[in-house]
N, C-alpha and C positions, 0 to 999 in steps of 0.2 A: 465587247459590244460591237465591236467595225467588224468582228467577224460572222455576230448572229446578221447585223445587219445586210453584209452582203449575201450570206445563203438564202435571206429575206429576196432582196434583191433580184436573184437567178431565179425563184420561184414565181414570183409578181413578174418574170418575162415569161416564162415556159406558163403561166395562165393566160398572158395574152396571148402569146403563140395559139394556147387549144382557142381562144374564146376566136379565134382569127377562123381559124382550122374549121369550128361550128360554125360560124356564121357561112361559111362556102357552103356547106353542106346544108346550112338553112336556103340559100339560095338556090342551089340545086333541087331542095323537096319543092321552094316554090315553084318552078320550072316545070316539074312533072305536075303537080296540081293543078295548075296552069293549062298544060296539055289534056290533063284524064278529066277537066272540068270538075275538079275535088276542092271541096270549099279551106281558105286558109286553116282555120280553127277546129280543130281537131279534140272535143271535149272528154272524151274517153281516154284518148294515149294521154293527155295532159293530168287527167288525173292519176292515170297508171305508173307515169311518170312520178310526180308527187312524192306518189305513195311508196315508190320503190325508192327514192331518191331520199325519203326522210328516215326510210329503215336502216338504208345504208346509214346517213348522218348518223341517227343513234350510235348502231353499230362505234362509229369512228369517234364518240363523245361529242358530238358538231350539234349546236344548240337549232332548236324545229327553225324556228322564226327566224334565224341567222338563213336557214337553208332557203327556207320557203322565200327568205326576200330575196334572195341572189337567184333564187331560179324562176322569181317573177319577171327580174329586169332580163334575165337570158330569152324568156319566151315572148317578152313584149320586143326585145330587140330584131328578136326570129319572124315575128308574127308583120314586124317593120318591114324589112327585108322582102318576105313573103308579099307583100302587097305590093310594094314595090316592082318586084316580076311580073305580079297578076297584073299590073298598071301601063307594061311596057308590052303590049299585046304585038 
């Protein structure tokens, strides 16, 4: 068990690390939006997003609604961020 739970562990950092990683780069797309006057929300890649991201799940056995919540809280976090740039004119 102390050994599932440390590769538990190293995993739950290496997702912080990416969700670290993403949120830069959510800063960054706000920055250029910001610049090119591109409004935060983006309703088409969001969906396209989604849609790719739950095929995958499938694919991986990863239950819709498990996907679809974690990639709500990713894009409200992003969309956080995002205003946040557009705010700091």
């Amino acid at each position: 068990l102390d050994e599932l739970r440390s590769i538990m562990h190293k995993l739950d950092n290496d997702l912080l690390e990416l969700f670290a990683k993403r949120m830069a780069i959510s800063t960054q797309i706000g920055e250029y939006k910001r610049d090119n006057s591109i409004t935060i929300l983006q309703v088409s890649h969001w969906k396209k997003l989604i849609e790719s991201s739950l095929e995958t799940a499938n694919q991986l056995g990863l239950r819709e609604d498990f996907i679809k919540g974690v990639y709500q809280l990713i894009h409200d976090e992003s969309i956080l961020r995002q205003t946040d740039v557009m705010n700091k004119k």
